[in-house]
C-alpha positions in Angstrom: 114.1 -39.6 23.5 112.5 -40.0 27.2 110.9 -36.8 28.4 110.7 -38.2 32.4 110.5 -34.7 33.5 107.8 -34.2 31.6 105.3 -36.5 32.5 105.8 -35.6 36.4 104.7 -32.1 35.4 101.7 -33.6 33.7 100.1 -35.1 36.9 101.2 -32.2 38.8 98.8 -29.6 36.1 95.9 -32.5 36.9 96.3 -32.6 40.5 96.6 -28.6 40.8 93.1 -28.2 38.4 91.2 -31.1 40.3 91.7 -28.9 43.5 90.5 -25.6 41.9 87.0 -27.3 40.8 86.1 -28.2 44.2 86.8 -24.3 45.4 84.5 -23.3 42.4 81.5 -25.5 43.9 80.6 -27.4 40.8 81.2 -30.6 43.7 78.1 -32.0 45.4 76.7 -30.1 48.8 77.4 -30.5 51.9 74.8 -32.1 54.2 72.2 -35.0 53.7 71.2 -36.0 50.5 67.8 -34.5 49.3 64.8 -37.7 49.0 62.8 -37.9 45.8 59.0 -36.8 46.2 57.2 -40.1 46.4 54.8 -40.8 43.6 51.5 -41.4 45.3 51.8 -37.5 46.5 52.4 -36.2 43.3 49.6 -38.2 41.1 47.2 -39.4 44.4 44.7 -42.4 43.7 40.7 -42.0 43.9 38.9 -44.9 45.8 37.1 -46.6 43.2 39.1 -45.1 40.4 42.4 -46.8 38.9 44.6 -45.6 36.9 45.0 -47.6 33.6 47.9 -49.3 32.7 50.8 -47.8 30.6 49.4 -48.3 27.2 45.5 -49.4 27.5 42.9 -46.8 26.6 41.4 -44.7 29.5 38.0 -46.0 30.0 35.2 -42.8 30.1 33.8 -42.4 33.4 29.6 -43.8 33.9 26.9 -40.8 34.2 25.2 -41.2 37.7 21.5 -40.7 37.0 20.0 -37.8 38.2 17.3 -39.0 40.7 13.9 -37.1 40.7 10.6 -37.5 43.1 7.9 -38.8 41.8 4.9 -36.8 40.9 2.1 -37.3 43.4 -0.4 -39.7 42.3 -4.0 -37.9 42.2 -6.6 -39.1 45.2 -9.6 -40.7 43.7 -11.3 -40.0 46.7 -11.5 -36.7 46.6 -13.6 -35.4 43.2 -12.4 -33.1 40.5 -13.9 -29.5 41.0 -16.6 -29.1 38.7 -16.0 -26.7 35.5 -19.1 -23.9 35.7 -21.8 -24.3 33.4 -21.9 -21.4 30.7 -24.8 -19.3 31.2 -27.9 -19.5 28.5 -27.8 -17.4 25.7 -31.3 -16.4 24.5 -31.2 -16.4 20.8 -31.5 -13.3 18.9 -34.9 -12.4 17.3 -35.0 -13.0 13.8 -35.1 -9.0 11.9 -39.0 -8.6 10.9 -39.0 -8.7 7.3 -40.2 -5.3 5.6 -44.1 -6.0 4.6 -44.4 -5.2 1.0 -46.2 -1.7 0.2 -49.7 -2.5 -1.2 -50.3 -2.0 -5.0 -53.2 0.3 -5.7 -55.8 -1.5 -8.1 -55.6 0.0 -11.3 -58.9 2.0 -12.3 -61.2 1.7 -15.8 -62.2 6.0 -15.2 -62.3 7.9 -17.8 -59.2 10.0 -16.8 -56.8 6.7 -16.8 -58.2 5.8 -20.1 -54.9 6.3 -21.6 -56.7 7.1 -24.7 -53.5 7.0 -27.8 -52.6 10.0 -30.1 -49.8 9.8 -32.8 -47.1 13.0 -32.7 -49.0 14.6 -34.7 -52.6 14.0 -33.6 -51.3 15.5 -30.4 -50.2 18.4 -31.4 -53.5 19.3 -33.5 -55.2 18.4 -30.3 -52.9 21.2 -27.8 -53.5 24.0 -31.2 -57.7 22.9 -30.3 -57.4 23.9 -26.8 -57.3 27.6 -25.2 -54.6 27.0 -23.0 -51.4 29.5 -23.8 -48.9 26.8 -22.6 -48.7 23.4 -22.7 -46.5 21.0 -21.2 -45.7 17.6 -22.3 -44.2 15.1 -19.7 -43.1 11.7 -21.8 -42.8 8.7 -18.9 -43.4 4.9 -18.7 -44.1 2.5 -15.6 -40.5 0.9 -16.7 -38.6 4.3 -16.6 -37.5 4.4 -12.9 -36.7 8.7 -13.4 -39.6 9.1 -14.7 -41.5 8.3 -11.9 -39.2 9.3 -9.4 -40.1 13.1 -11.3 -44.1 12.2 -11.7 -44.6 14.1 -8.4 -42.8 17.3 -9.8 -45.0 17.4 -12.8 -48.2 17.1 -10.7 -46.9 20.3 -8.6 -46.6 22.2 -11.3 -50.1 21.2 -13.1 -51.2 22.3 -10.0 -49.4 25.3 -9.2 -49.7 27.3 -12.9 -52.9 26.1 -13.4 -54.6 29.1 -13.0 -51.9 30.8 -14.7 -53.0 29.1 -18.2 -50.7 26.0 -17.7 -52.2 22.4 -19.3 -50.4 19.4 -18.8 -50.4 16.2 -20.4 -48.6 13.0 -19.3 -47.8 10.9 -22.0 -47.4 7.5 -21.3 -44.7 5.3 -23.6 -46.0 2.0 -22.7 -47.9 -0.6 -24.3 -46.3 -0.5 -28.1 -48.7 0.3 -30.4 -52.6 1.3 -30.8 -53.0 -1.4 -33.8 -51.7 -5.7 -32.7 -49.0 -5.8 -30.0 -50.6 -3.9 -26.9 -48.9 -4.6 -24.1 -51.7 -5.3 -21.6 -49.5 -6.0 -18.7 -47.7 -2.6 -19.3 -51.1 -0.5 -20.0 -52.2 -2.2 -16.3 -48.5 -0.9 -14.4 -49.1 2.5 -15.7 -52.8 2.6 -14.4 -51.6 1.5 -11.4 -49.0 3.9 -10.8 -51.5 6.7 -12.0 -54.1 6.0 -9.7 -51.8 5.9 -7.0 -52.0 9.6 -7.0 -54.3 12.7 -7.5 -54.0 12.9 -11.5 -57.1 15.4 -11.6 -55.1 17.8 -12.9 -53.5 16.2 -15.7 -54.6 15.3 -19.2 -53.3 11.2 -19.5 -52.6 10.1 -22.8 -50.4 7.2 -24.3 -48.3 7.6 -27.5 -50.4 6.1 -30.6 -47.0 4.3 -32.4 -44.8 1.8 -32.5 -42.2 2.9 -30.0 -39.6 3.6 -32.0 -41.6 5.5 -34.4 -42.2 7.8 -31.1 -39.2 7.9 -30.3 -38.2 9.3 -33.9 -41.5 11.7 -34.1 -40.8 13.3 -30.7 -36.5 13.3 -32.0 -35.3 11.4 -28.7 -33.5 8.8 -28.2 -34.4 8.4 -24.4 -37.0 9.5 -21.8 -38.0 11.5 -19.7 -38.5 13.9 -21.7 -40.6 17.3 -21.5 -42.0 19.6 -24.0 -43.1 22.9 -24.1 -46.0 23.8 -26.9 -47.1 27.6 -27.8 -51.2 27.8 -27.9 -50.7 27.3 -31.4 -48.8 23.9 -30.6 -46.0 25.2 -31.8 -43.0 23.7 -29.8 -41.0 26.6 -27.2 -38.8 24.7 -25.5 -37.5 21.0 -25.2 -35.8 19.0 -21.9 -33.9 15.8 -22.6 -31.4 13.2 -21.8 -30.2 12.8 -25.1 -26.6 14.9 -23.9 -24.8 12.4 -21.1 -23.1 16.0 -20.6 -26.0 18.2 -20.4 -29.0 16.5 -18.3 -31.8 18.6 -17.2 -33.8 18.9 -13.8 -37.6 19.5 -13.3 -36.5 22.6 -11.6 -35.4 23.8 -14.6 -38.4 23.2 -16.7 -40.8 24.8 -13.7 -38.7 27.9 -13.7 -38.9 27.8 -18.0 -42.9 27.7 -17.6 -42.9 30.4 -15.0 -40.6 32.6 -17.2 -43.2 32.1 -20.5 -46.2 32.1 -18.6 -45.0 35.8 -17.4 -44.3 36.9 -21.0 -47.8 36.0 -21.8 
């Protein structure tokens, strides 16, 4: 069956749409066409620089050196300043060495005879004398409190002497009366004894071997001081034996003035 009235209706609907697209404006504008933007504006070239071809690596661009001026050479001619000279030092005197204190000589009297006596020939000798008090001071050259003390005991010999007070120094050096004097030691003691005015003092030396002395007087150390009754009887002891309990030669002058009064 022919449809001839349909196909003339068919280019009608196509002539009748193609007319309303151009009143819509989906057709090109008016006026003259626009130009593209040429290509050197977009991407310009830099003299001396050229852009790689499509596809080869880019090529990184040289460091310029940095140019610097160059330091100023030094003029021989004219000399270096000269560095000052440091000033002399005068050396330091040497520190005068201390001169040593002269020894006394040691004396042969009578009264630094340092005649021995056992414990108990000493004590039968203080019972033969008339003095109400007697004082014993046990020292030794080699017994540094001792002699620091020496003075103390002179003081007092001198002080209560005419209060009745007799006072022996007993020296501990030199061993034993019998085969093993100490000469050397028996010399120190004289020495240190005639140093000083020992008029007042009876000096005597103990008459044992030294630890038998130390036994007969019951010490174990010196200095030591005792105090014997006119009938030689001992009154009073001072010792070192006690770490805890150490006497001063205060204390033994004030025990003398206190028995002396009672007398």
């Amino acid at each position: 069956m022919t449809r001839p009235a349909r196909t003339l209706a068919h280019w009608l609907t196509l002539a009748t749409f193609s007319a309303a697209v151009g009143l819509i404006g989906c057709s090109e504008p008016a006026g003259d066409p626009i130009e593209p933007t040429p290509g050197e504006v977009i991407s310009p070239e830099v003299p001396g620089d050229s852009a790689p071809a499509p596809g080869e690596p880019a090529e990184p661009a040289a460091e310029t050196p940095l140019e610097m001026d160059p330091l100023p050479t030094p003029d021989e001619s004219e000399p270096a300043p000269a560095e000052p000279e440091p000033a002399p030092t005068e050396p330091e005197p040497a520190p005068a060495e201390p001169e040593a204190a002269a020894e006394p000589e040691a004396t042969d009297t009578a009264d630094l005879e340092l005649r021995p006596v056992t414990y108990d020939e000493l004590k039968a000798h203080i019972a033969e004398s008339d003095a109400p008090l007697t004082l014993v001071d046990c020292w030794a050259s080699w017994c540094d409190p001792c002699k620091e003390n020496f003075p103390h005991v002179l003081e007092m010999a001198s002080s209560f002497e005419d209060k009745g007070l007799k006072v022996i120094a007993l020296s501990f050096d030199a061993g034993t009366e019998v085969d093993d004097i100490d000469e050397a030691q028996l010399k120190e003691a004289k020495r240190f004894l005639s140093a000083m005015d020992v008029s007042k003092v009876e000096n005597l030396r103990h008459g044992q071997l030294l630890f038998e002395s130390f036994e007969a007087y019951n010490v174990t150390t010196i200095p030591a001081v005792f105090l014997f009754d006119g009938e030689g009887n001992e009154v009073a002891r001072f010792t070192y034996d006690d770490p805890d309990n150490q006497f001063t030669y205060d204390e033994v002058e004030a025990k003398v003035a206190e028995l002396l009064a009672s007398e």
